[in-house]
C-alpha positions as CSV (number, residue, x, y, z in Angstrom):
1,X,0.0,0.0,0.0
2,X,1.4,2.0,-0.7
3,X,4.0,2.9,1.6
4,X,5.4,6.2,1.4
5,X,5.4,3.1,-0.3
6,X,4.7,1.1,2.6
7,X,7.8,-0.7,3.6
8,X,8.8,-3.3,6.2
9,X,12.8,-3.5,7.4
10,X,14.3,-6.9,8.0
11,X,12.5,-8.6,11.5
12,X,13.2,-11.6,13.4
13,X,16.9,-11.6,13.3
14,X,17.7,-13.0,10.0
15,X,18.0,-11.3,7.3
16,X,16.1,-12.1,4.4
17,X,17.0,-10.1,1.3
18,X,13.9,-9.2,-0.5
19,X,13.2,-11.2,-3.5
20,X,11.7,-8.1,-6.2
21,X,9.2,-9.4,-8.7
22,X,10.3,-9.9,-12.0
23,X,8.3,-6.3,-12.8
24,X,11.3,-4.5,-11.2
25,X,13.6,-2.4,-13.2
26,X,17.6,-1.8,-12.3
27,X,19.1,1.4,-11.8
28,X,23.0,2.4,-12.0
29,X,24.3,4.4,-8.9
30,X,25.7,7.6,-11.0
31,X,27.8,10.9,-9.2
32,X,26.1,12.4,-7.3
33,X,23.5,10.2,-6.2
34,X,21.8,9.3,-3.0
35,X,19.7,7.0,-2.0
36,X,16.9,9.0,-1.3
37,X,17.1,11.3,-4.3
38,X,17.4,7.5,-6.3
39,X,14.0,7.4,-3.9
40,X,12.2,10.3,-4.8
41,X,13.2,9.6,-8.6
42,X,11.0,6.3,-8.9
43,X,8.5,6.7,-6.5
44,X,9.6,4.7,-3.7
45,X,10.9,5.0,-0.3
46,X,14.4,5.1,1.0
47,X,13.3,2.5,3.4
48,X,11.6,0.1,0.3
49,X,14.8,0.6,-1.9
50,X,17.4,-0.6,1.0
51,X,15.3,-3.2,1.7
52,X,15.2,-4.3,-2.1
53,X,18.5,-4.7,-2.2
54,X,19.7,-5.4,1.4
55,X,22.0,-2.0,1.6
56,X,22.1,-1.3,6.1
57,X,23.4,1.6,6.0
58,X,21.6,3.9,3.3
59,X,24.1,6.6,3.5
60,X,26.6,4.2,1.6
61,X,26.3,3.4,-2.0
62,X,28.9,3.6,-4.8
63,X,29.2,4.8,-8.1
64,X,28.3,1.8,-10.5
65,X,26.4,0.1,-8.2
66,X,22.9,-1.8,-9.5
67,X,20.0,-0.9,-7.8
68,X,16.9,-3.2,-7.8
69,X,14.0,-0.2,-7.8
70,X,10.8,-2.4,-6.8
71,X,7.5,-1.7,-8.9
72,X,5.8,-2.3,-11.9
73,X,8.1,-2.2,-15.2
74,X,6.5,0.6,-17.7
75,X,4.2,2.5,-15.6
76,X,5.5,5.6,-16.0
77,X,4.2,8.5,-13.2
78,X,0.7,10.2,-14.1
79,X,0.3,14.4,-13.1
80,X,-3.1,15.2,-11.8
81,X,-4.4,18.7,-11.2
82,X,-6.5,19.4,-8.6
83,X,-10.1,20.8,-9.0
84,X,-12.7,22.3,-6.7
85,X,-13.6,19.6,-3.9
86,X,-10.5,17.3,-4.2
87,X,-8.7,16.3,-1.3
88,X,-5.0,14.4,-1.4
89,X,-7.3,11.2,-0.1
90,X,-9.9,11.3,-2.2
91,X,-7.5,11.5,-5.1
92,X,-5.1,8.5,-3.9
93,X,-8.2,6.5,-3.7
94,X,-8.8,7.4,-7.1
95,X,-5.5,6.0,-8.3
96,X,-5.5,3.0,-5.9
97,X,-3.0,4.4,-3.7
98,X,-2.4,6.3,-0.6
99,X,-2.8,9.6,0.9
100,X,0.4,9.2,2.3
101,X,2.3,8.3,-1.0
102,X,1.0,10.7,-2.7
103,X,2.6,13.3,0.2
104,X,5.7,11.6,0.2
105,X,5.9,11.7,-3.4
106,X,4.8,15.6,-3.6
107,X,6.8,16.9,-0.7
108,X,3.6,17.8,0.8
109,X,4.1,18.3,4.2
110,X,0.5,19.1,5.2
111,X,-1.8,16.3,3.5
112,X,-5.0,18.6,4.5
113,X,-3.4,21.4,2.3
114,X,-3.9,21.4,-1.3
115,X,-5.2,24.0,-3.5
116,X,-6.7,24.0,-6.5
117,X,-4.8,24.0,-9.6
118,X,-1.8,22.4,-7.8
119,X,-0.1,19.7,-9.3
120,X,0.0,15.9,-8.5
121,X,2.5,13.3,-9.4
122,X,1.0,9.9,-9.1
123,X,3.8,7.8,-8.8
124,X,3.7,4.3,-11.2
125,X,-0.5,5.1,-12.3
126,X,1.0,4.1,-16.0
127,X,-1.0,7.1,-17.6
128,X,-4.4,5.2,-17.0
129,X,-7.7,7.2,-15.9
130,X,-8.7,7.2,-12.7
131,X,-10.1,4.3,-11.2
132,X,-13.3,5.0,-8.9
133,X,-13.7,1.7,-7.5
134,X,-9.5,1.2,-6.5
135,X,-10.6,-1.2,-3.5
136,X,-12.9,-4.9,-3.2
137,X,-15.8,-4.1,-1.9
138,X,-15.7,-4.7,2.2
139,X,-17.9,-7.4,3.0
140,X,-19.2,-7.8,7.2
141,X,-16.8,-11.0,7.2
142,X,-14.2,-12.6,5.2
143,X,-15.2,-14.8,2.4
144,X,-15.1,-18.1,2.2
145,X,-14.5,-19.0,4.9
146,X,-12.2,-22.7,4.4
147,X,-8.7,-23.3,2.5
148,X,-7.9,-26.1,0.7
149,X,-4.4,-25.8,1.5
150,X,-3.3,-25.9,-2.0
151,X,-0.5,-23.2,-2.3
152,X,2.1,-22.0,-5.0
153,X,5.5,-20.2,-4.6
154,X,6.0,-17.7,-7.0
155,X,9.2,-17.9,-9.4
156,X,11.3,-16.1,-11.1
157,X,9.3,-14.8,-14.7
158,X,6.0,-15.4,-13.1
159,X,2.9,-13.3,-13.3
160,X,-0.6,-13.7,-11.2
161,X,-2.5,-14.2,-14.4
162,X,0.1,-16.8,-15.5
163,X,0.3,-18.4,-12.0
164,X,-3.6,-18.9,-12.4
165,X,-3.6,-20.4,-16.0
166,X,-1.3,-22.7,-14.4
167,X,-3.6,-23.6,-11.6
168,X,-7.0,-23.2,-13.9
169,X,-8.6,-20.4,-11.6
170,X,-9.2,-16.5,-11.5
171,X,-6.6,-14.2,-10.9
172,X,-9.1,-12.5,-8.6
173,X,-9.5,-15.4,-6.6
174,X,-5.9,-15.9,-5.6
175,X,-5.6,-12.1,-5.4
176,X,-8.4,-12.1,-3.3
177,X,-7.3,-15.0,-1.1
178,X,-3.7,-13.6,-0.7
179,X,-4.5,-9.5,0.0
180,X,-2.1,-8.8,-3.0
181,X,-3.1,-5.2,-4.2
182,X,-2.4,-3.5,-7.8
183,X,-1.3,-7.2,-9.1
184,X,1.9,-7.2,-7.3
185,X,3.8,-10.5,-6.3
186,X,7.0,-11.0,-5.2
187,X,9.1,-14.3,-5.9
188,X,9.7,-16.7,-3.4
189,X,6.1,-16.1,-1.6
190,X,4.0,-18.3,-0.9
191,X,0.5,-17.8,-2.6
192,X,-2.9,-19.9,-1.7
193,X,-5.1,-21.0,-4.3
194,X,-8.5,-20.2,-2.3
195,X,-9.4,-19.0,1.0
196,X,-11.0,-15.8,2.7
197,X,-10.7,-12.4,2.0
198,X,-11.3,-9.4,4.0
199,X,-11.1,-5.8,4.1
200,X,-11.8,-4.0,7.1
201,X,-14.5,-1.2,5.8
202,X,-13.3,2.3,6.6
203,X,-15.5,4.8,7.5
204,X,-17.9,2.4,9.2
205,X,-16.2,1.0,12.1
206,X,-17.2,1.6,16.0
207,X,-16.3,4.0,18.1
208,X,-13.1,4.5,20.4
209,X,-11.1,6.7,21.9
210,X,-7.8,8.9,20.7
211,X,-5.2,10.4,22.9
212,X,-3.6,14.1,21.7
213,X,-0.5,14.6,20.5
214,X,1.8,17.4,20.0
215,X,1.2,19.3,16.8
216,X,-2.6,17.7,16.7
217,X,-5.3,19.6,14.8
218,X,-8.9,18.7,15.9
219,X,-9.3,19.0,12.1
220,X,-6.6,16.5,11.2
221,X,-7.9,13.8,13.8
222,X,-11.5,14.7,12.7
223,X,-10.2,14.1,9.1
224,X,-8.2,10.7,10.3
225,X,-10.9,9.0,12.0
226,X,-13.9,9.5,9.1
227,X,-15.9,11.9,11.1
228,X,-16.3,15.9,11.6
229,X,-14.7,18.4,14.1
230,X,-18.3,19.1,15.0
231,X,-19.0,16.0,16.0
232,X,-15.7,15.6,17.7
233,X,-16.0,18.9,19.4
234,X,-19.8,18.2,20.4
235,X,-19.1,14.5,22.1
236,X,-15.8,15.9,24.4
237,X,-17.3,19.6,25.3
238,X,-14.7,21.1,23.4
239,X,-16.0,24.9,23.1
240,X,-12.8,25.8,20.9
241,X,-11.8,23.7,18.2
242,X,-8.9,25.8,18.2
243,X,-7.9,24.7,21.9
244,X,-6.8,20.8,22.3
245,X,-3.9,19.3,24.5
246,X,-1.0,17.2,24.4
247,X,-2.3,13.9,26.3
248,X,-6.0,15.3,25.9
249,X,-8.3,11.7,25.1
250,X,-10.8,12.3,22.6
251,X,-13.9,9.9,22.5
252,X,-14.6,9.1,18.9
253,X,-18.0,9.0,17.4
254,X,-19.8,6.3,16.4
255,X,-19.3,5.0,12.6
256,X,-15.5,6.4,12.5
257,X,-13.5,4.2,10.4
258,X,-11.6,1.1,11.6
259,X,-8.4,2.2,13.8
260,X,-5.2,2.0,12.4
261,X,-3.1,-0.5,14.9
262,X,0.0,1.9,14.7
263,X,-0.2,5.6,13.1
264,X,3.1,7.0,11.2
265,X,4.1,3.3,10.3
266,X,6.1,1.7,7.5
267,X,5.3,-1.4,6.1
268,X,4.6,-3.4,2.7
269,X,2.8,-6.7,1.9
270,X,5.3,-9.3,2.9
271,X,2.2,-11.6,4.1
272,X,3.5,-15.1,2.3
273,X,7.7,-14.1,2.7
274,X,9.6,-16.9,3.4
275,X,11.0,-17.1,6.8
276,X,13.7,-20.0,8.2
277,X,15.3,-21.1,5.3
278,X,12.0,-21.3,3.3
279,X,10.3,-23.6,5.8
280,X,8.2,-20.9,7.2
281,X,5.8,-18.3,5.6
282,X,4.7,-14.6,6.8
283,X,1.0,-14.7,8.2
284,X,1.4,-11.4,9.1
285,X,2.7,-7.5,8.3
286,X,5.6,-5.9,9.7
287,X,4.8,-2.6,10.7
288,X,8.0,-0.5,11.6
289,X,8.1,2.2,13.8
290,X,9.7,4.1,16.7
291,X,10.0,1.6,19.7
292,X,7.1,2.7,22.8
293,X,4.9,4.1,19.8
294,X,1.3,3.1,20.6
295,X,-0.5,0.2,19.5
296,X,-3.9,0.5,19.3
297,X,-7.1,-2.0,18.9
298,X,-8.6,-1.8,15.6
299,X,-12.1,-2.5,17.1
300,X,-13.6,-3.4,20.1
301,X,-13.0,-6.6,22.1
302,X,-11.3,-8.7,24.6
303,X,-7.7,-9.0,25.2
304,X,-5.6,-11.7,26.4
305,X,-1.6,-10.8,27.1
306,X,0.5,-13.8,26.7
307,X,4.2,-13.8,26.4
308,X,6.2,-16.2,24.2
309,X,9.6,-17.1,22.5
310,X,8.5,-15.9,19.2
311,X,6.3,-13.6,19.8
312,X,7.7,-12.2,22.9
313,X,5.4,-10.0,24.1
314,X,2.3,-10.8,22.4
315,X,-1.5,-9.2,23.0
316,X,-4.3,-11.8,20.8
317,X,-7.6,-9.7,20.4
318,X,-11.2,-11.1,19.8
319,X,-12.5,-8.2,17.7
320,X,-16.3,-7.9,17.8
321,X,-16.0,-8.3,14.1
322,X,-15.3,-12.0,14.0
323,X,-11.2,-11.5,13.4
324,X,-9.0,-12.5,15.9
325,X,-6.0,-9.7,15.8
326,X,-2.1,-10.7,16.5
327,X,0.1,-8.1,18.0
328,X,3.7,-9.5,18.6
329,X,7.0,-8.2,20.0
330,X,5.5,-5.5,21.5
331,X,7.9,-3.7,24.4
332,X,5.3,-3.6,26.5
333,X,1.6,-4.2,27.3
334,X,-1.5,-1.7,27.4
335,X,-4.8,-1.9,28.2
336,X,-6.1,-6.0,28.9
337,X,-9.6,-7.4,29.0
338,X,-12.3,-5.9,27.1
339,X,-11.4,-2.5,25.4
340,X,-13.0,0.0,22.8
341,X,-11.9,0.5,19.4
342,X,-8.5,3.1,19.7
343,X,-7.7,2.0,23.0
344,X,-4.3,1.4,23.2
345,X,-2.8,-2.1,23.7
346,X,0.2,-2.3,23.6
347,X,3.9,-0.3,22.7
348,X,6.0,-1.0,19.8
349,X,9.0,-3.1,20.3
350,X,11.8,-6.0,19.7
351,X,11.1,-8.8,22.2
352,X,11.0,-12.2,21.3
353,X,12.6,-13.4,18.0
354,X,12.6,-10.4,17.4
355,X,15.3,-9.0,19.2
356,X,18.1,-7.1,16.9
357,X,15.7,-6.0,14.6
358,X,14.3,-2.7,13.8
359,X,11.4,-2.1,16.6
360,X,8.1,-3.3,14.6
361,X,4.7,-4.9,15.6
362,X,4.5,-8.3,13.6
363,X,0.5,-7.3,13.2
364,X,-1.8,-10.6,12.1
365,X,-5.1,-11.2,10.8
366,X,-7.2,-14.5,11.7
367,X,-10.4,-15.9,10.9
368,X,-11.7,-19.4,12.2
369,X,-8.1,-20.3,12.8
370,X,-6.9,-19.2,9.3
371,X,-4.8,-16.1,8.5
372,X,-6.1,-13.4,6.2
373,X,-4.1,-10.9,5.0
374,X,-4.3,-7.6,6.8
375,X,-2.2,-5.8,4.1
376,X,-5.9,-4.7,2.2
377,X,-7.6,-3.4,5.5
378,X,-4.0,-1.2,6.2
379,X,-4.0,0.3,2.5
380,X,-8.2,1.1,2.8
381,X,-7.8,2.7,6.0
382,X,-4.7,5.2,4.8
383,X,-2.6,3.6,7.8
């Protein structure tokens, strides 16, 4: 999703150089060059290009050096001019993309600001129209619900439409079953052949609660959450907009959007990646971040601490929604037993196998026992 584009570092102590789809093009290092002006250049970020090609220290690169810049070969970047109405959301969802890569990509430091006229690289849209419909449908649970445990790992030279020739089904359904986004697939993943889909609907969710941060904007949370600084300033008493606090909890309306688990993340799909040699598969997303940033419950429900030598510290949520959430590695725990949407859960760490790596939650998705991709519900909710 998009990352700024979302982006995951390498977790659980071994490092596991990312394997690019064979849509990626190569880039030679020239004078000059930086990684993060390479970054800029293709529509990527720093963060997804060293992981690409395994570099630890971005600050050191040399002149000849072959890049791997991950993406779709051929799609050029589209510009898009901004009319009466738009707003840097509304026009990633457009283009099946984010709000977030779009700033990223536009050195837009204020995603709330835009003014007409104003132009808007869309980074890899291939010069196609705008597509109104960029995300499945969410449906009130995932879809089927049953595997057959019939699986594929992608090769080198493969596509998704060529991978389900092979297998005589839909694209769609392994897409579908597998969270993959814009047609993107990676070699070495492991891909099912059936088995449920979900996207957690945004706008709809339940309501929660949202603690204040410094720099916060009623407007921007309003505009975060799916709801209205009316409504925001009518539930909490708040007589000036103008006027929040740092450490000020906000209750959110009823029907604001799912809650993104960790705000300011980086991340990409690497639900399938092979982990331990190849005997082991992702079931989760890595979402990288600051270590003690706040974890937060996507919806309401009960939680259950548990600690582990994987996992570390681990918090397992029953969601009201049916979905059993994962939250692993966590530093340290939050709020137990039965919480509200927003509540916070947990903070951001390196415990269990986790310990050496970046600080990340390892953030799973389960339904009846199986795990669904949450890589869909991150991208529809602008995490």
């Amino acid at each position: 999703m998009p990352v700024k584009r979302r982006v995951r570092a390498v977790a659980a102590g071994a490092i596991i150089a990312l394997i690019v789809a064979a849509s990626s093009v190569d880039y030679t290092v020239e004078g000059g060059d930086t990684l993060g002006k390479i970054a800029k250049a293709h529509g990527v970020s720093v963060t997804a290009l060293a992981d690409a090609n395994d570099i630890s220290n971005p600050n050191l690169i040399h002149i000849g050096q072959v890049l791997v810049i991950p993406g779709e070969e051929g799609k050029p970047d589209e510009v898009y001019v901004v009319r009466r109405g738009d707003t840097l959301r509304r026009i990633a969802s457009n283009y099946s993309t984010s709000a977030s890569v779009l700033a990223e990509a536009n050195n837009i430091s204020n995603p709330n600001l835009i003014r007409i006229g104003q132009k808007i690289v869309v980074p890899g849209s291939g010069g196609s129209s705008p597509n109104p419909s960029p995300q499945p449908t969410p449906t009130p649970k995932p879809n089927p619900s049953s595997r057959s445990g019939k699986s594929h790992i992608v090769r080198s030279g493969e596509t998704l439409n060529s991978i389900a020739s092979k297998h005589g089904i839909s694209s769609d359904q392994i897409a579908a079953a597998n969270g993959i986004v814009r047609g993107r697939i990676y070699v070495g993943t492991r891909l099912w052949l059936d088995g449920p889909s979900y996207v957690a609907p945004s706008g709809g969710g339940e309501s929660g609660t949202y603690t204040v941060r410094r720099g916060d904007r009623l407007r921007d949370i309003a505009v975060s959450h799916g709801t209205t600084i009316s409504k925001l300033a009518e539930l909490n008493g708040i007589a000036n907009v103008n006027l929040i606090r740092s450490g000020q909890v906000l209750t959110l309306p009823g029907g604001s959007q799912w809650v993104c688990p960790v705000r300011n993340t980086r991340y990409f799909n690497d639900w399938g990646y092979p982990r331990g040699g190849g005997s082991r598969f992702h079931e989760g997303n890595d979402l990288f971040a600051s270590r003690g940033t706040e974890v937060r419950a996507p919806v309401s429900g009960k939680v259950v601490q548990k600690q582990g030598n994987i996992g570390g510290n681990q918090v397992n949520l029953s969601g009201s929604d049916g979905i059993v959430y994962l939250n692993s590695h966590l530093d340290s725990y939050g709020k137990s037993g039965q919480v509200n949407a927003g509540d916070v859960i947990g903070y951001i760490g390196t415990t269990g196998n986790a310990r050496g790596s970046s600080p990340h939650l390892h953030f799973g998705m389960y339904y009846n026992g199986l795990a669904i991709n949450a890589y869909p519900s991150l991208v529809a909710n602008d995490c």
